[in-house]
C-alpha positions as CSV (number, residue, x, y, z in Angstrom):
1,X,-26.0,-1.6,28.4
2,X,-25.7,-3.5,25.1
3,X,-24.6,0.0,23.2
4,X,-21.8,-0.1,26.0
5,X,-20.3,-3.9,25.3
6,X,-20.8,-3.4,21.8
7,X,-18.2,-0.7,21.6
8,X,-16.0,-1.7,24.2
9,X,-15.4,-4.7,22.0
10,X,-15.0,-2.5,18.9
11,X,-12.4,-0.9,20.5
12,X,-10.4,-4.0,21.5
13,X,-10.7,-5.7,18.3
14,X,-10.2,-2.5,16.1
15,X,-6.7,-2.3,18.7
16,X,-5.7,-5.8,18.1
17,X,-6.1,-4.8,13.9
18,X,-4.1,-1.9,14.4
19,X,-1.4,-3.7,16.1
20,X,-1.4,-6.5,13.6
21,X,-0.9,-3.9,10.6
22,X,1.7,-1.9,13.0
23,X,-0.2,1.4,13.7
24,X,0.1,0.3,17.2
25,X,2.4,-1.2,19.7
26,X,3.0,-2.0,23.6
27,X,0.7,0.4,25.1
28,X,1.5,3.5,22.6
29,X,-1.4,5.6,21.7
30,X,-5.0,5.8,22.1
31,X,-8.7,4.1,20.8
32,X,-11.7,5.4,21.4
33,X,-15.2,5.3,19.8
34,X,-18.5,6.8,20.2
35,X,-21.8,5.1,21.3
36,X,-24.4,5.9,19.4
37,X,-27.4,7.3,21.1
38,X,-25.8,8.4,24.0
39,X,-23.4,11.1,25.2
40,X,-20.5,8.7,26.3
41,X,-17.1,6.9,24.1
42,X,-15.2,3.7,24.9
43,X,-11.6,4.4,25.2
44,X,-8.3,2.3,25.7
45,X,-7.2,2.2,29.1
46,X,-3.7,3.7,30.2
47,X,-0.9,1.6,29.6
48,X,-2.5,-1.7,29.0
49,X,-1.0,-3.9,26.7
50,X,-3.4,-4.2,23.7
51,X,-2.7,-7.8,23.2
52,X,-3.7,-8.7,27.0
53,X,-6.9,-6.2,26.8
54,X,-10.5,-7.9,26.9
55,X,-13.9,-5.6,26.6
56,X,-14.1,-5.4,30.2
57,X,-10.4,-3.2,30.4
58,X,-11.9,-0.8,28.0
59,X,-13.4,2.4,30.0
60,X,-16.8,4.2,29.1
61,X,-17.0,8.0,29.6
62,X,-19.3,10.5,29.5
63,X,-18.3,13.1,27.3
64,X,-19.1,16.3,28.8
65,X,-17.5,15.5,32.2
66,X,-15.6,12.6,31.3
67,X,-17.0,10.7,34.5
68,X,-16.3,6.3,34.2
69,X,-19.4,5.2,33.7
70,X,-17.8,1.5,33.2
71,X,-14.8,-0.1,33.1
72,X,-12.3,-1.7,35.3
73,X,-9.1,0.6,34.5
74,X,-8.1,3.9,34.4
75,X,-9.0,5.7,31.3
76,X,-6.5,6.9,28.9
77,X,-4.4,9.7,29.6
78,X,-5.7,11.4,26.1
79,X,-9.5,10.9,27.2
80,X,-10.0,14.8,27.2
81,X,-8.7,15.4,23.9
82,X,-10.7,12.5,22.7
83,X,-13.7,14.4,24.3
84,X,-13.1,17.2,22.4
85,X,-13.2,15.8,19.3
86,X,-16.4,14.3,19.9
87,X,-18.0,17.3,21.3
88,X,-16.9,19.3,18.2
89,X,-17.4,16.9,14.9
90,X,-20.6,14.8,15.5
91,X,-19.5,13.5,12.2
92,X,-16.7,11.4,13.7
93,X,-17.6,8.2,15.2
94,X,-14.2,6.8,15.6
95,X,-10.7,7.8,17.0
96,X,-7.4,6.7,16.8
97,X,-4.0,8.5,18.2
98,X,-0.6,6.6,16.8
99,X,3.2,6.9,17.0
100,X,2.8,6.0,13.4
101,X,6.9,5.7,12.2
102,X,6.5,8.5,8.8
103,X,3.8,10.5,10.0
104,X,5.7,10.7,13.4
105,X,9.1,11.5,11.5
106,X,6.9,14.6,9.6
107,X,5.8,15.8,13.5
108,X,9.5,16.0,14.4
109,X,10.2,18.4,11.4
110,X,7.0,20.5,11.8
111,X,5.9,19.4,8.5
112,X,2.2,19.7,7.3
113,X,1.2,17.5,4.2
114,X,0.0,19.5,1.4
115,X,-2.6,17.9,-1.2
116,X,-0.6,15.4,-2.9
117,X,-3.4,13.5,-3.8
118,X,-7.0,13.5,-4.8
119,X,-8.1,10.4,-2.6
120,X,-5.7,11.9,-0.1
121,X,-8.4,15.5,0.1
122,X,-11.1,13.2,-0.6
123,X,-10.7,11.6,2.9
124,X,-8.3,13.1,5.1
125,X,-8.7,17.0,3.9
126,X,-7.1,19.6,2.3
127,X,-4.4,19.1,4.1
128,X,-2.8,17.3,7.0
129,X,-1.6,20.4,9.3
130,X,0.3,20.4,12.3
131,X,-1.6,20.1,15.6
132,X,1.4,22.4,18.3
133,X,3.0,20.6,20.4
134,X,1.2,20.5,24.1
135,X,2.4,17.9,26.7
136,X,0.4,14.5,26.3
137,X,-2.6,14.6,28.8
138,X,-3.2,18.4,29.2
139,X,-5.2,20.9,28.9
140,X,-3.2,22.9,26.2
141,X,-3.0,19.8,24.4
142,X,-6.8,19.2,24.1
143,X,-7.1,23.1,23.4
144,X,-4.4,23.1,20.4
145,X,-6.8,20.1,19.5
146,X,-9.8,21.5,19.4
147,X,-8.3,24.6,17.5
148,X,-8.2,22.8,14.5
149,X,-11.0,20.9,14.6
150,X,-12.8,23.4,12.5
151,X,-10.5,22.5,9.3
152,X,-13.0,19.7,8.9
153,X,-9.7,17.1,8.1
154,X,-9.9,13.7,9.1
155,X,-6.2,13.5,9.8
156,X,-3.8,15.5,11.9
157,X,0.0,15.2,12.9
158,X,0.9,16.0,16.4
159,X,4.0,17.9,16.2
160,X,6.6,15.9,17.8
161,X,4.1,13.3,19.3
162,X,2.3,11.1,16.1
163,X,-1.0,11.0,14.5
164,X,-4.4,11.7,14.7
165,X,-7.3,10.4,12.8
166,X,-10.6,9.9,12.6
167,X,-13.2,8.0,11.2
168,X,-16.9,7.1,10.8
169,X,-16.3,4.2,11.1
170,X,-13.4,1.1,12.5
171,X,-12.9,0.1,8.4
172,X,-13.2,4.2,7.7
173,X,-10.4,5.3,10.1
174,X,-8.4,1.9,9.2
175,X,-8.1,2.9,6.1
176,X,-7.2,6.5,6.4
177,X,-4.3,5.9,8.5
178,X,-2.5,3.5,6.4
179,X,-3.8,6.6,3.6
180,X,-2.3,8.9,6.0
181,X,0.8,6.6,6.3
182,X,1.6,6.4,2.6
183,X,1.1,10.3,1.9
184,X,3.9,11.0,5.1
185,X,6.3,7.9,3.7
186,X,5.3,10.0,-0.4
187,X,6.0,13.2,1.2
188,X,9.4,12.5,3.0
189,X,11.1,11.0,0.0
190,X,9.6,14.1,-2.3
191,X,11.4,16.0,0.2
192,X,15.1,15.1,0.4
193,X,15.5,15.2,-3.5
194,X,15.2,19.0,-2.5
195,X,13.2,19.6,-5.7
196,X,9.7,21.3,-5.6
197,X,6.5,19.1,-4.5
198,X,3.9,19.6,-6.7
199,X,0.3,19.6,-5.7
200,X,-3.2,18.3,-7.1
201,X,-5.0,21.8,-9.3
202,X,-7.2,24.0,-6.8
203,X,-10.6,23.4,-8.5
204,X,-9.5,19.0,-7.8
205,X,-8.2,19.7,-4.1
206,X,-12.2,21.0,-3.8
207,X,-14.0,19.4,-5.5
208,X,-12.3,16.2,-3.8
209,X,-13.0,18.0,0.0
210,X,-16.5,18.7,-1.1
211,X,-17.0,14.8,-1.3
212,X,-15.2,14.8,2.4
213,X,-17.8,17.5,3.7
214,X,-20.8,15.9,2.2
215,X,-19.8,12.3,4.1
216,X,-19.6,14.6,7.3
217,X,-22.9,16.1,7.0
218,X,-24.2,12.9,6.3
219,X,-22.8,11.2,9.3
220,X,-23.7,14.5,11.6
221,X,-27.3,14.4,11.1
């Protein structure tokens, strides 16, 4: 199907991006993204270098069952906590799981990101909370996933494994992780000067989310 080789080759060239900027590296972490007008996502396969991968590595998957529909390789180990992202935000179109170096150093401390910033809420959400830890691959991880889900954030750390964000699109969740990246690398050095982090004024934080929740609905119907 042309939907199909479409997305597989989003995913490989929104991989080699991320490993050109340095989101990505080796085989660490996990793209996926959904095809429209169908109930199936492209996703990375395990451990395949991203610089060797062509469309054809890149594994399709129905969503509900999370049955190959095409793809030479095993899927990634994270398909099922891909799938529940899917299932549960129509909104989100795009996927990306990193060991991204400041927002991984914030998962080791257990360290949420409050609003620090107006463009921060306006497309990650009010916050970037902690995701509990859950062994990569497992059911408990995709449960403690789909917990959260519900926040309506864009971005998510995964205590003491990386990052997780979405987008609506490759250029959308591109530019929240290297938004996400900045408010982690902000956040750590507001830290160890041990003085108070302020945050953006209540009636700002919303009215900046609002704009996030409107771009969901948007993309959901």
């Amino acid at each position: 199907m042309e939907a199909w080789k479409t997305a597989q080759q989003q995913v490989v060239d929104l991989c080699r991006t991320l490993v050109e900027k340095g989101f990505l590296k080796a085989t660490e972490g996990n793209v996926s993204v959904r095809i429209p007008g169908s109930t199936a996502f492209a996703i990375t396969p395990s451990s395949y270098d991203y610089l060797k991968m062509e469309p054809a590595d890149v594994v399709i998957l129905e969503t509900a069952t999370l049955a190959v529909q095409a793809g030479e390789r095993k899927p990634s180990i994270e398909s099922g906590m891909h799938a529940a992202v899917y299932q549960h935000r129509p909104d989100v179109q795009v996927i990306v799981h990193t060991h991204q170096v400041y927002a991984s150093a914030l998962a080791l401390v257990n360290a949420p990101i409050p609003a620090l910033y107006d463009e921060q809420v306006r497309y990650l959400g009010r916050s970037v909370e902690i995701i509990p830890y859950a062994p990569s691959g497992t059911p408990f991880l995709k449960r403690n996933v789909k917990a959260k889900l519900r926040s309506g954030n864009n971005a998510y750390i995964l205590q003491n494994h990386g990052a997780l964000v979405f987008g609506t699109d490759p250029e959308r969740v591109l530019h929240n992780l290297a938004l996400l990246e900045k408010c982690a690398l902000a956040y750590l050095l507001a830290l160890c000067t041990e003085r108070r982090v302020t945050r953006i004024p209540l009636p700002i934080r919303e009215l900046a989310f609002a704009k996030l929740k409107a771009d969901e609905e948007k993309y959901k119907a």
